[in-house]
KEKE-3310 file (N, C-alpha, C; in steps of 0.2 Angstrom, whole numbers, plus 5000, padded with zeros to 4 digits):
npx = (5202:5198:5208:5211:5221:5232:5225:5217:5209:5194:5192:5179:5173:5159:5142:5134:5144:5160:5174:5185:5200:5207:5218:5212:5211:5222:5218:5211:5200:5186:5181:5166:5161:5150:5143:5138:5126:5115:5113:5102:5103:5114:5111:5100:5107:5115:5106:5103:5113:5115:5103:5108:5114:5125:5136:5136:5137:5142:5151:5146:5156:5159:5153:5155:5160:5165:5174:5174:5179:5170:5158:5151:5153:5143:5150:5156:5162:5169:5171:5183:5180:5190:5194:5187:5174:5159:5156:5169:5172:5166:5170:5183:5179:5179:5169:5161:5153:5158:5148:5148:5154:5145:5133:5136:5138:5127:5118:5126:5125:5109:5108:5114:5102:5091:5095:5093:5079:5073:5073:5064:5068:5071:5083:5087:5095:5103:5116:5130:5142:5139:5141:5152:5167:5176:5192:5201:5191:5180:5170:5152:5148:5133:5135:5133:5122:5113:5104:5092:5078:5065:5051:5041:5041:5038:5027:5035:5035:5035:5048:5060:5076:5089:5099:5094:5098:5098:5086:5070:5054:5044:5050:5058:5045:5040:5033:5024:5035:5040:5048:5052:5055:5069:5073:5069:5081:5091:5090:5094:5107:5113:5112:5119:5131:5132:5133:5140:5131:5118:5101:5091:5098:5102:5099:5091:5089:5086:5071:5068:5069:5056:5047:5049:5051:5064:5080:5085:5100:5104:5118:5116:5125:5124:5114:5093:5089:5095:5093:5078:5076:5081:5073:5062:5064:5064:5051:5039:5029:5028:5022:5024:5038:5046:5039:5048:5062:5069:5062:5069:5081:5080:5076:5091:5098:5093:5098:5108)
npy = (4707:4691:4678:4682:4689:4697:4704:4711:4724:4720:4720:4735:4746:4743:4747:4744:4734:4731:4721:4708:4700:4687:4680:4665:4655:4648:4646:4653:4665:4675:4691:4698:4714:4724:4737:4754:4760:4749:4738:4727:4722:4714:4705:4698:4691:4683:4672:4667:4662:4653:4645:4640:4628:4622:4617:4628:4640:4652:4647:4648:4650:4656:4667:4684:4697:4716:4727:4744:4760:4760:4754:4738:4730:4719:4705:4694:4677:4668:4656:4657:4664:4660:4666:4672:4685:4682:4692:4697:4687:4684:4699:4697:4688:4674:4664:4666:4654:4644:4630:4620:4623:4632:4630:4622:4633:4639:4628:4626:4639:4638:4627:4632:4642:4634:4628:4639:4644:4631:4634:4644:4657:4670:4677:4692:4698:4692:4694:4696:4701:4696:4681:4671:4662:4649:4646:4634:4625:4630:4631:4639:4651:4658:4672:4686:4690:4697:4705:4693:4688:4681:4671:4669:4677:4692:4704:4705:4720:4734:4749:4740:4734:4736:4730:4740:4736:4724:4718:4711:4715:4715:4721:4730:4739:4739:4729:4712:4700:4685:4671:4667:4680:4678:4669:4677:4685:4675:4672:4685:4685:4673:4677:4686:4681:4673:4681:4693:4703:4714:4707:4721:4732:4750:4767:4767:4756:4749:4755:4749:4735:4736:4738:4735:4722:4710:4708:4697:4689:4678:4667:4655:4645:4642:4633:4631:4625:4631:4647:4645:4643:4653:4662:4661:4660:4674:4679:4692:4691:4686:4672:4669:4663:4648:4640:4634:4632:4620:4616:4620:4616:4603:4605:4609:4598:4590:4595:4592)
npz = (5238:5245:5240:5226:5213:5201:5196:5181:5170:5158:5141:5136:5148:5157:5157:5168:5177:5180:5173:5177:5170:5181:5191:5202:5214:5208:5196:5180:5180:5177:5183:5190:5197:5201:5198:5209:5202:5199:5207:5206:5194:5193:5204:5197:5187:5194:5200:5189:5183:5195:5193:5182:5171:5162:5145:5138:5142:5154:5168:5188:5198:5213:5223:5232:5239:5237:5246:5244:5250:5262:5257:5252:5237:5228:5220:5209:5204:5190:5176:5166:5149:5137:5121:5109:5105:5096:5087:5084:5079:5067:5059:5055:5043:5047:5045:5035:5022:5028:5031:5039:5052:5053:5056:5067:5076:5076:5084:5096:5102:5102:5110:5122:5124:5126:5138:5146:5142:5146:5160:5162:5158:5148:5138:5131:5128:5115:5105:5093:5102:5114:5112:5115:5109:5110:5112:5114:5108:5100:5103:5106:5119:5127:5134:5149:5156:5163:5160:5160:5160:5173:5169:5176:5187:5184:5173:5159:5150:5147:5147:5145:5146:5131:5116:5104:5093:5088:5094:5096:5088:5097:5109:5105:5102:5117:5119:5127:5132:5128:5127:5112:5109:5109:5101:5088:5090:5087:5076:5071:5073:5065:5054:5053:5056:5044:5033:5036:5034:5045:5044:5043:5041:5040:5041:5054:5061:5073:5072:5058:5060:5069:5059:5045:5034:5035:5024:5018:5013:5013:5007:4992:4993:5005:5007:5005:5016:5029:5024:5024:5039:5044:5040:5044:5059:5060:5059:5059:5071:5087:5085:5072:5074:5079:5092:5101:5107:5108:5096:5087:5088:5085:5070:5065:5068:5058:5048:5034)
capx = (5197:5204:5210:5211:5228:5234:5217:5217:5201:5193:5185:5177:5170:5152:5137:5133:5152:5169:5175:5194:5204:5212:5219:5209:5216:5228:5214:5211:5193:5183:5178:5164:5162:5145:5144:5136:5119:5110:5113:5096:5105:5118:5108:5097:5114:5119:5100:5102:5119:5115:5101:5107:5121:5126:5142:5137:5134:5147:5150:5147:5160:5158:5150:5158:5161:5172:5176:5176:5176:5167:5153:5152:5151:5142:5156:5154:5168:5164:5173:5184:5181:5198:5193:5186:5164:5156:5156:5178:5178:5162:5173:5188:5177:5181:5162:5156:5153:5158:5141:5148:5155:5138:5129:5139:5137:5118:5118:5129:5119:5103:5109:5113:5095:5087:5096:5090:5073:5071:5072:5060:5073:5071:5090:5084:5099:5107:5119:5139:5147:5138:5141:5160:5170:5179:5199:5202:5185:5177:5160:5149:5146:5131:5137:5129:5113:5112:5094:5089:5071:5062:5044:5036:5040:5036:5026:5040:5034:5040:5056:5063:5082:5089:5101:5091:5099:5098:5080:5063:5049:5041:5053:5058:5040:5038:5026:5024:5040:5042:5056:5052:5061:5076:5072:5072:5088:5095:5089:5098:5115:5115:5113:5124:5138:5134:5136:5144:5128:5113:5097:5089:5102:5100:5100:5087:5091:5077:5063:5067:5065:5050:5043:5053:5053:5072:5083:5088:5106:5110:5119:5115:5131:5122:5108:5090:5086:5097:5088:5071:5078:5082:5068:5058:5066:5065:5046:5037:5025:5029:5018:5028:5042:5045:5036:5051:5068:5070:5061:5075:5088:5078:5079:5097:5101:5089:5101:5115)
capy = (4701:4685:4672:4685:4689:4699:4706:4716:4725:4714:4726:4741:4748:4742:4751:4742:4732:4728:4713:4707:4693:4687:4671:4664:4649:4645:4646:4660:4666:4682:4693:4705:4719:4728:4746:4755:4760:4744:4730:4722:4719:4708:4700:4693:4688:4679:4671:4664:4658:4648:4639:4634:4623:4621:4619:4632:4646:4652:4642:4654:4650:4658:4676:4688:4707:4720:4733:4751:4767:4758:4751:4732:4728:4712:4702:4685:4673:4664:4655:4664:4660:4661:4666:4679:4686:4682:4699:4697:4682:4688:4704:4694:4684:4668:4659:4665:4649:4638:4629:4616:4629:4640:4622:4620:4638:4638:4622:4628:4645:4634:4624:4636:4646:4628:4626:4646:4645:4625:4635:4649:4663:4674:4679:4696:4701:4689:4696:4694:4703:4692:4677:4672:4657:4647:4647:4628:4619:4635:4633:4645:4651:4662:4677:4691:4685:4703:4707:4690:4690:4675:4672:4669:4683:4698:4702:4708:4725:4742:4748:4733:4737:4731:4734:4742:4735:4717:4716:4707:4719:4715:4722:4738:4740:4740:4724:4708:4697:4677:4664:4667:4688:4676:4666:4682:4685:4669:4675:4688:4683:4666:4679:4690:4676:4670:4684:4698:4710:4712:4708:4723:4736:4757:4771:4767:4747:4747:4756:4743:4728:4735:4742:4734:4715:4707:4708:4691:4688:4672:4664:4649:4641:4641:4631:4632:4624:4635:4650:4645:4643:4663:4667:4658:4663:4682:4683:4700:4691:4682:4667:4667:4660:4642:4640:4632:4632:4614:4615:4624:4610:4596:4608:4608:4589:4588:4599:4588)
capz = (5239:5247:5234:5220:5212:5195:5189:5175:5168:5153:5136:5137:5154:5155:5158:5177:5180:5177:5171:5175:5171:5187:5196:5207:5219:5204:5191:5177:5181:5178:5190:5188:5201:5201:5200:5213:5201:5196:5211:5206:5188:5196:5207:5193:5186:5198:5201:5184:5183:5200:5192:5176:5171:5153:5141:5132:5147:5158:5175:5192:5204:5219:5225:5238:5242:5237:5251:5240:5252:5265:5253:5249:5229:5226:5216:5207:5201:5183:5175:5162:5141:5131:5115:5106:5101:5087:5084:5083:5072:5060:5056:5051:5040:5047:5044:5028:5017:5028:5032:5045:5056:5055:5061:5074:5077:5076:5089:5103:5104:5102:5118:5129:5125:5129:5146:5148:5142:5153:5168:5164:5158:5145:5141:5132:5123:5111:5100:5092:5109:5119:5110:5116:5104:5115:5108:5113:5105:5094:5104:5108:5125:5129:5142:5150:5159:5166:5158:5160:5168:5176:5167:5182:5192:5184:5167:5156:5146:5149:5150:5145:5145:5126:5113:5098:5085:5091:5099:5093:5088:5105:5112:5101:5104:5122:5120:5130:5128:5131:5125:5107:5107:5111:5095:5086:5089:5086:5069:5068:5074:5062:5047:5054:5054:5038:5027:5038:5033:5046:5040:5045:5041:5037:5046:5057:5062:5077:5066:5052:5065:5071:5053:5039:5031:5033:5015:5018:5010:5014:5001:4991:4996:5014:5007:5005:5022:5031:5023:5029:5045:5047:5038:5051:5066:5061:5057:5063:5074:5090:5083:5067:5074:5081:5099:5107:5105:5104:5087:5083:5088:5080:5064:5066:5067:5052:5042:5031)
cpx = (5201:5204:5211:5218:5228:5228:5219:5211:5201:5188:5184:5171:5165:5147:5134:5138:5155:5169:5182:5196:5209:5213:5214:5209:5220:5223:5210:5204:5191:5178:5175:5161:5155:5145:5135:5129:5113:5111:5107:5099:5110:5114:5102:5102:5113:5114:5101:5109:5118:5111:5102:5112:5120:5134:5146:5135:5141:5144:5151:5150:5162:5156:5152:5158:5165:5169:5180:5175:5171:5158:5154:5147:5150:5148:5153:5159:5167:5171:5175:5184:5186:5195:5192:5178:5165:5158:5165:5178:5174:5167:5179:5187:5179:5175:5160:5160:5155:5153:5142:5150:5149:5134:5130:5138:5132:5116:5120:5125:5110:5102:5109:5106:5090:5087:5093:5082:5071:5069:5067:5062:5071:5080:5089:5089:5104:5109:5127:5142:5143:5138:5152:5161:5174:5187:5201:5199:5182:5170:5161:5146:5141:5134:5134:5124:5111:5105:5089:5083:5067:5054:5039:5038:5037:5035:5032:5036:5038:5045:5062:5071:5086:5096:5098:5091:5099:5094:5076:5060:5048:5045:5056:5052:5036:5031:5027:5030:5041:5050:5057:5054:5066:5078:5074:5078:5093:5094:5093:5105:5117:5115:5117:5131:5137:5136:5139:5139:5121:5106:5089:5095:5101:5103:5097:5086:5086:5070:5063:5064:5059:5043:5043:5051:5060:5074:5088:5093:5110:5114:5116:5117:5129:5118:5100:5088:5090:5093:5081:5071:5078:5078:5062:5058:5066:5057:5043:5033:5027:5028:5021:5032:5043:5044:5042:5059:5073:5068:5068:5083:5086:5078:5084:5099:5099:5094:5111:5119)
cpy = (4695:4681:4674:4689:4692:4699:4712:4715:4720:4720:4731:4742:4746:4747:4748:4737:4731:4722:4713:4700:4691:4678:4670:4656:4645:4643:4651:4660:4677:4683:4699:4708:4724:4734:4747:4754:4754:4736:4725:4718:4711:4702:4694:4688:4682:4673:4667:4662:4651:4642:4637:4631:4619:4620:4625:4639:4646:4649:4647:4649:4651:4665:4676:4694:4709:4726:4741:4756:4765:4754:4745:4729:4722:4712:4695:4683:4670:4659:4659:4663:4664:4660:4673:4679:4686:4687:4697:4692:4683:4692:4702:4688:4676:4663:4659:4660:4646:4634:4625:4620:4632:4636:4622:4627:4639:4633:4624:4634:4640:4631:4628:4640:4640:4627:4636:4646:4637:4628:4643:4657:4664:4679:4688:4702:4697:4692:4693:4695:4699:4684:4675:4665:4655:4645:4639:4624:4621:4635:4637:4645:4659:4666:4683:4690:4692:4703:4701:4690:4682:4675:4671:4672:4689:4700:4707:4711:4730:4741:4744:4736:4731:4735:4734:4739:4726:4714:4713:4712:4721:4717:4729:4743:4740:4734:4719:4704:4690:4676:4665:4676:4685:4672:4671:4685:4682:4672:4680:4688:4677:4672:4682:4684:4673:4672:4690:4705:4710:4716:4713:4732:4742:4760:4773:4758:4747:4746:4751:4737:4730:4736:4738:4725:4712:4706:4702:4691:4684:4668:4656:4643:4636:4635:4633:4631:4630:4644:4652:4645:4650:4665:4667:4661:4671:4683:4687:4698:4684:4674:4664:4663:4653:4643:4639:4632:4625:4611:4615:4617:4606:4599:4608:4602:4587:4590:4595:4590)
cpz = (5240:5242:5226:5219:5204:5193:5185:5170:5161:5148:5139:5144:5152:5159:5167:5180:5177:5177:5172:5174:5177:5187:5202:5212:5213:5196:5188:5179:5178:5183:5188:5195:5197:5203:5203:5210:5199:5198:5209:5199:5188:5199:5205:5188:5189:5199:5196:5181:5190:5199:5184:5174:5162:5150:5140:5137:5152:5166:5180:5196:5211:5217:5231:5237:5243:5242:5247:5245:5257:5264:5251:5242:5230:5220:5213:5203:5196:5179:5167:5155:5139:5125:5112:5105:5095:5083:5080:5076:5066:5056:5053:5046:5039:5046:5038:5022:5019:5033:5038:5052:5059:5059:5068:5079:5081:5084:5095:5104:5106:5109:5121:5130:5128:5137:5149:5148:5146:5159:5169:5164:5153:5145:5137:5128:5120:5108:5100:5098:5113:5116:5112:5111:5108:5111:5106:5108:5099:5097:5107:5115:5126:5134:5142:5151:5162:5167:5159:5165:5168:5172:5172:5186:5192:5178:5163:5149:5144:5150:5149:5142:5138:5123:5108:5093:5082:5096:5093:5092:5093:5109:5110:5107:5113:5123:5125:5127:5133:5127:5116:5103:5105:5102:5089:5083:5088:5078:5065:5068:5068:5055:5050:5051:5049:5033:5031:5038:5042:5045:5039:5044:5039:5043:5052:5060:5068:5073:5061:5056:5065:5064:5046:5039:5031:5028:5020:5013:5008:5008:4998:4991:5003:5013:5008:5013:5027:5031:5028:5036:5049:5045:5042:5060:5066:5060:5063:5071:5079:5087:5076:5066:5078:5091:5102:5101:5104:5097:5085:5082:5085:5072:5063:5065:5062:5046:5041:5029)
residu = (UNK:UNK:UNK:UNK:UNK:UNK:UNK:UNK:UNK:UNK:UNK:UNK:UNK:UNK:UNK:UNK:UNK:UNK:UNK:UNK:UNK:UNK:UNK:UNK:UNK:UNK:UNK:UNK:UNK:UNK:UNK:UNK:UNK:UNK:UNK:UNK:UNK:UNK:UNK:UNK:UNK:UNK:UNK:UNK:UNK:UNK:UNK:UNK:UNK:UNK:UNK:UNK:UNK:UNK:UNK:UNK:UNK:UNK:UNK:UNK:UNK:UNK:UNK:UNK:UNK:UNK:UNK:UNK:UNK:UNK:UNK:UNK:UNK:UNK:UNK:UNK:UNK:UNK:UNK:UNK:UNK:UNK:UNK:UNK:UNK:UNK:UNK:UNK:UNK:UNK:UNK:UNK:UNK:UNK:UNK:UNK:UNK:UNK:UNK:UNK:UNK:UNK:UNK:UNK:UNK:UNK:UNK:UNK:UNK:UNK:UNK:UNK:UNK:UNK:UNK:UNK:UNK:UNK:UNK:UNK:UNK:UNK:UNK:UNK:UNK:UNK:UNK:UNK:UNK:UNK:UNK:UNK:UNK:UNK:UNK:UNK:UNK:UNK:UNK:UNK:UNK:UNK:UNK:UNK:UNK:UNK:UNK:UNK:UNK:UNK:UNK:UNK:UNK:UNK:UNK:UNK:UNK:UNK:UNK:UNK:UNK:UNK:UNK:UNK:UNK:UNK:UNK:UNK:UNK:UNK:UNK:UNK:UNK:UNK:UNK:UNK:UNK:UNK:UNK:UNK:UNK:UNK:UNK:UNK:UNK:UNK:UNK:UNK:UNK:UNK:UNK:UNK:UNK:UNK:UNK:UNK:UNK:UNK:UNK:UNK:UNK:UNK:UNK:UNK:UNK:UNK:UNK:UNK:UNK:UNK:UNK:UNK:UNK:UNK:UNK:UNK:UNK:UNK:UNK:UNK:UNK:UNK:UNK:UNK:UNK:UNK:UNK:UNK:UNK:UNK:UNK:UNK:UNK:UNK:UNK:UNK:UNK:UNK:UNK:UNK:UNK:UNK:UNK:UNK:UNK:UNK:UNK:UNK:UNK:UNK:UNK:UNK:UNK:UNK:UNK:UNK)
# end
């Protein structure tokens, strides 16, 4: 591919493309490469990196086409985050107890779902591996817009491509899904990083979401407001939880 140089794959093959780390006219980039089965997955990607423009959101770069065996692979250039997912730095228990970190946390996630749900995006799979920590700054940058659906295109029910263990009810359940699934999930990533447990946990981590009441953990350290924050953003019933995602940022700035 012209302008691409020293790529090497990035993590575990994924289920619709490759990720590499490469150069790209003298600057590091990732380059994902769509597998043959699931071009519409990409092209809602790409669809939704081109309209939205955030800190806290990978930046797309250019798109072009790989030549495999006579087949042209949609491609797209991103900018590439140096760091590590939530998931990476949770498990090294780098957050628990410390409240200004989780803040700051809580915020950059909250931004980037703002600049997603502004433009009428539903992103549809928050969780710790798609949350990257940027190495230089430590902010959080949404990735993986793949599943992202447009609210005005098409009503989003059935079928709805998820990970189980890290969905909304409304979405377990094959229900109707708006901006506040995504809320859901902020929920359960903000307890995740703050005590390492999630709140939701057994042998059965769906059925619980869709069945179960959340065993809140959080510690007392986190504070009270903190708390209601995640017990807020996790309740069962769309309606439960705060209508916008700017609530959520003006509860955030509120918290000293």
């Amino acid at each position: 591919m012209p302008g691409i140089v020293d790529a090497e794959p990035v993590g575990e093959p994924g289920g619709f493309k490759r990720t590499f780390r490469a150069k790209w006219h003298g600057q590091v980039v990732a380059v994902q490469v769509l597998e043959r089965s699931q071009p519409e997955r990409l092209e809602r990607e790409i669809t939704a990196l081109r309209s939205l423009s955030s800190p806290y959101l990978p930046r797309l770069l250019e798109l072009a086409e790989l030549k495999d065996e006579g087949e042209a692979l949609p491609v797209f250039i991103c900018e590439f985050i140096e760091g590590c997912t939530l998931e990476e730095k949770v498990s090294r228990g780098e957050l628990y107890g410390d409240c200004d970190a989780l803040k700051e946390l809580a915020r950059d996630i909250s931004l980037g779902l703002q600049a997603i749900h502004s433009n009428d995006f539903v992103h549809r799979d928050i969780k710790p591996g798609n949350i990257m920590i940027r190495g230089e700054t430590g902010h959080a940058v949404i990735v993986d817009l793949g599943i992202a659906k447009h609210l005005d295109r098409t009503t989003i029910t059935r079928l709805q491509p998820l990970t189980p263990g890290w969905a909304a009810p409304e979405q377990i359940l094959n229900q109707r899904v708006d901006k506040r699934a995504d809320l859901f999930c902020l929920g359960l990533v903000l307890h995740y990083a703050a005590v390492g447990i999630h709140p939701f946990a057994g042998e059965d981590v769906a059925r619980n979401i869709a069945e179960q009441p959340p065993a809140i953990a959080v510690e007392a350290s986190h504070g009270v407001v903190w708390k209601q924050l995640i017990e807020r953003l996790l309740g069962k019933q769309p309606y439960e939880r705060p209508r916008r995602i700017e609530s959520v940022v003006s509860y955030l700035e509120g918290i000293t």
